[in-house]
C-alpha atoms as an extended CHARMM CRD file, in Angstrom:
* protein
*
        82  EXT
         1         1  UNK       CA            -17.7230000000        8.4240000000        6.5140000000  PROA      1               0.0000000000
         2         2  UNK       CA            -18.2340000000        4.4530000000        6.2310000000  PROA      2               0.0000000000
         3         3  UNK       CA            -15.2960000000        2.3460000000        8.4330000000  PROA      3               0.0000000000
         4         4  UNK       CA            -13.2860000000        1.4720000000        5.3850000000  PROA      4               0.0000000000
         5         5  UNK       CA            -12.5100000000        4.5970000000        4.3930000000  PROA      5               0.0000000000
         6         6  UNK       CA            -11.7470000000        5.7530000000        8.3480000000  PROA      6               0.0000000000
         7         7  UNK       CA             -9.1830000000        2.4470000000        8.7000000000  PROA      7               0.0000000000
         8         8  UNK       CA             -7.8060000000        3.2120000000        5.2000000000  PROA      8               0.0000000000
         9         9  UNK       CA             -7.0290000000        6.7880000000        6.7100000000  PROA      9               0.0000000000
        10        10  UNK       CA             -5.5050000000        5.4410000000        9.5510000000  PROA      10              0.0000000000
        11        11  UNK       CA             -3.4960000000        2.5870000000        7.4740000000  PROA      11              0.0000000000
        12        12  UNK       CA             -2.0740000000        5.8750000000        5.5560000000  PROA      12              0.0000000000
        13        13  UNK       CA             -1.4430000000        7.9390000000        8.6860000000  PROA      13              0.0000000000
        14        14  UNK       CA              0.4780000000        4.9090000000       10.2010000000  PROA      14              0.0000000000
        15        15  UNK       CA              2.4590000000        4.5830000000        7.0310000000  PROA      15              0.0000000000
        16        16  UNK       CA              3.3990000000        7.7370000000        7.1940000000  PROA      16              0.0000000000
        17        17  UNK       CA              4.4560000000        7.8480000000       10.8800000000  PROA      17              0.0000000000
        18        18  UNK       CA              6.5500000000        4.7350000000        9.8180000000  PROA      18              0.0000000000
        19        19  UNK       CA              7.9080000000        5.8010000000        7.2580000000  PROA      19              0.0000000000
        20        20  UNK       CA             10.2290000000        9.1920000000        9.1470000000  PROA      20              0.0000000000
        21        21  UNK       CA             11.2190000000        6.6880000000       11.8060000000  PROA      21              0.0000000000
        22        22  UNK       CA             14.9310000000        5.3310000000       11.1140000000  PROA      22              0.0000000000
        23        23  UNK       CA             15.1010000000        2.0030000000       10.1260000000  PROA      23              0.0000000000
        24        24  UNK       CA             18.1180000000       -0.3130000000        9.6190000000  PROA      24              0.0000000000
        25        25  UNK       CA             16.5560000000       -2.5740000000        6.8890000000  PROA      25              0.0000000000
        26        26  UNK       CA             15.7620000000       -0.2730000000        4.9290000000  PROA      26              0.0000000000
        27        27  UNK       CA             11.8910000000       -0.1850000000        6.0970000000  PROA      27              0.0000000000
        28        28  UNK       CA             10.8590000000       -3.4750000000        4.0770000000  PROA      28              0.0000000000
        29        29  UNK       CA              9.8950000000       -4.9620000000        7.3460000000  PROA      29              0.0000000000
        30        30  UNK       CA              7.4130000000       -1.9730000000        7.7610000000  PROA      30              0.0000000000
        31        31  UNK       CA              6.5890000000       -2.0040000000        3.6080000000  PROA      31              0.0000000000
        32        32  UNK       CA              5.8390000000       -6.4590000000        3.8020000000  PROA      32              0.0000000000
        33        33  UNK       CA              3.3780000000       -5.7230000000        7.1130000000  PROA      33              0.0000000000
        34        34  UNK       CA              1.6890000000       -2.6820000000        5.2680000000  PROA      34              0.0000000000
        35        35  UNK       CA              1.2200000000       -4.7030000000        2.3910000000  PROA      35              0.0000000000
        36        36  UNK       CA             -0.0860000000       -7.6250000000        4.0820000000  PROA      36              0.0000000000
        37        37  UNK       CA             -2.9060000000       -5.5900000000        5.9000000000  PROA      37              0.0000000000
        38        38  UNK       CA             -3.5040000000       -3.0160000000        3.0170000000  PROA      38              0.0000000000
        39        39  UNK       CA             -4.6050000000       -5.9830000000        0.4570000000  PROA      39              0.0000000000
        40        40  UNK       CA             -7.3860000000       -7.0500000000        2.3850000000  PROA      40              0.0000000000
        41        41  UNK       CA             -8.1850000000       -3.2420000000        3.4440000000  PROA      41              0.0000000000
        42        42  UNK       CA             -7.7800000000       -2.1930000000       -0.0620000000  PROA      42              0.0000000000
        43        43  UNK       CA            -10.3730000000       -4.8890000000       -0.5980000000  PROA      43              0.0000000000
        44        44  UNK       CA            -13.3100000000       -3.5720000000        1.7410000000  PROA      44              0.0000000000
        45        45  UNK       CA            -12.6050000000       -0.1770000000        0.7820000000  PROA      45              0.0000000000
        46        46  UNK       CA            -14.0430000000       -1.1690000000       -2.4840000000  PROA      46              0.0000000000
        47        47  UNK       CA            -16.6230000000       -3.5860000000       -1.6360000000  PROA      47              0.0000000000
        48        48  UNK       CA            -17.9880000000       -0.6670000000        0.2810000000  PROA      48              0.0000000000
        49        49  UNK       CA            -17.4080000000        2.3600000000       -1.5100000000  PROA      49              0.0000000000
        50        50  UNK       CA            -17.4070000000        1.2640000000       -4.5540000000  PROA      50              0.0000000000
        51        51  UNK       CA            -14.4040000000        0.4990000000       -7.7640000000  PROA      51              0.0000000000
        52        52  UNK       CA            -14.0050000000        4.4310000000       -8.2640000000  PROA      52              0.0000000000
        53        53  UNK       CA            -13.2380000000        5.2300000000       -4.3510000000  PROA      53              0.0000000000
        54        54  UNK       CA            -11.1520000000        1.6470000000       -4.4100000000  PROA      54              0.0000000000
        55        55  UNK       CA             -9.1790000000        2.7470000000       -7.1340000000  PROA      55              0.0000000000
        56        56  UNK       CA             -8.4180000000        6.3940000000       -5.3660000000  PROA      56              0.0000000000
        57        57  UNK       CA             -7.4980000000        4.3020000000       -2.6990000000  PROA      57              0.0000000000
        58        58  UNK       CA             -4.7480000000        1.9090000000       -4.6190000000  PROA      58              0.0000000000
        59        59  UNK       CA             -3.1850000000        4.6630000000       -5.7940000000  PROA      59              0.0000000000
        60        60  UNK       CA             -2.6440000000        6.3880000000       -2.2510000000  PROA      60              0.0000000000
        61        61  UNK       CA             -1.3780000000        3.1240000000       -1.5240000000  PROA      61              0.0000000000
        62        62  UNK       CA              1.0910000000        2.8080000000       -4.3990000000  PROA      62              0.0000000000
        63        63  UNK       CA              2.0940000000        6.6110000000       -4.2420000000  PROA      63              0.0000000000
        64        64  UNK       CA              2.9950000000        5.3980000000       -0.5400000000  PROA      64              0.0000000000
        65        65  UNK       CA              4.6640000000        1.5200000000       -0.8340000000  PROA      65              0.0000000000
        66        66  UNK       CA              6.1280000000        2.8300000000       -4.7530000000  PROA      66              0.0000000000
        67        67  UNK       CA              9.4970000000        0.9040000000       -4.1880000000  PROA      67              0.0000000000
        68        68  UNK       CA              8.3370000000       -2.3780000000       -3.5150000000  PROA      68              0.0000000000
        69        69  UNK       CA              6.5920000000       -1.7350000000       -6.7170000000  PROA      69              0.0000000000
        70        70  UNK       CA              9.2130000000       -0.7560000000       -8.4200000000  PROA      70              0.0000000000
        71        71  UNK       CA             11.2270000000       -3.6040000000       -7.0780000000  PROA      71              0.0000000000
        72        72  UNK       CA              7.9950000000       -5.3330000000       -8.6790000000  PROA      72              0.0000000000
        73        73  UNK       CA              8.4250000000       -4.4070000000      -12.2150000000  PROA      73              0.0000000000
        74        74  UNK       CA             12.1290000000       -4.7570000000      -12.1050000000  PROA      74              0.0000000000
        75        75  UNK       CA             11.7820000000       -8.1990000000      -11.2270000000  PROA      75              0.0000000000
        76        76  UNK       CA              9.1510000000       -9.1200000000      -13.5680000000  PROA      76              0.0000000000
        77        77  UNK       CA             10.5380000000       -7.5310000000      -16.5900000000  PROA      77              0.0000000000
        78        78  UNK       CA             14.1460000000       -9.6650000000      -15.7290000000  PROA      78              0.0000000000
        79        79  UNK       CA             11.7860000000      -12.6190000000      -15.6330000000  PROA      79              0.0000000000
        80        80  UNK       CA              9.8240000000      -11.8110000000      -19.0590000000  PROA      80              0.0000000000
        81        81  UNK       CA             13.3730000000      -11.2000000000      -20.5600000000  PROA      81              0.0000000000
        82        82  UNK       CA             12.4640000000       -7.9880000000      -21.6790000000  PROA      82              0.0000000000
């Protein structure tokens, strides 16, 4: 298994872990660091493995960090007056 897809394991395992501990802000401290290191991540999984396995891989992400997106596309659709 190449060492993208092992850290992008990880990345979801620590998500995961983060995400049952009790948080007082509501875990967007935990979702803005995930973020941050899942871009770049998200990045050599697909340089690596290819668009197919780096797509997989964005939506294990989004299935994991979906309120920030939805946050997201709240936002931008107040913006675009829609």
């Amino acid at each position: 298994m190449p060492l993208s897809l092992i850290l992008a394991c990880v990345w979801a395992l620590i998500a995961n872990v983060l995400a049952m501990l009790p948080s007082r802000d509501r875990h967007w401290r935990s979702a803005t660091i995930l973020i941050c290191i899942g871009i770049p991540l998200l990045g050599y999984v697909t340089y690596e493995n290819g668009p197919w396995i780096g797509l997989l891989v964005m939506a294990a992400g989004m299935s994991v960090l979906r309120w920030p997106l939805i946050h997201l596309g709240r936002y931008l659709r107040s913006r675009a007056g829609l």
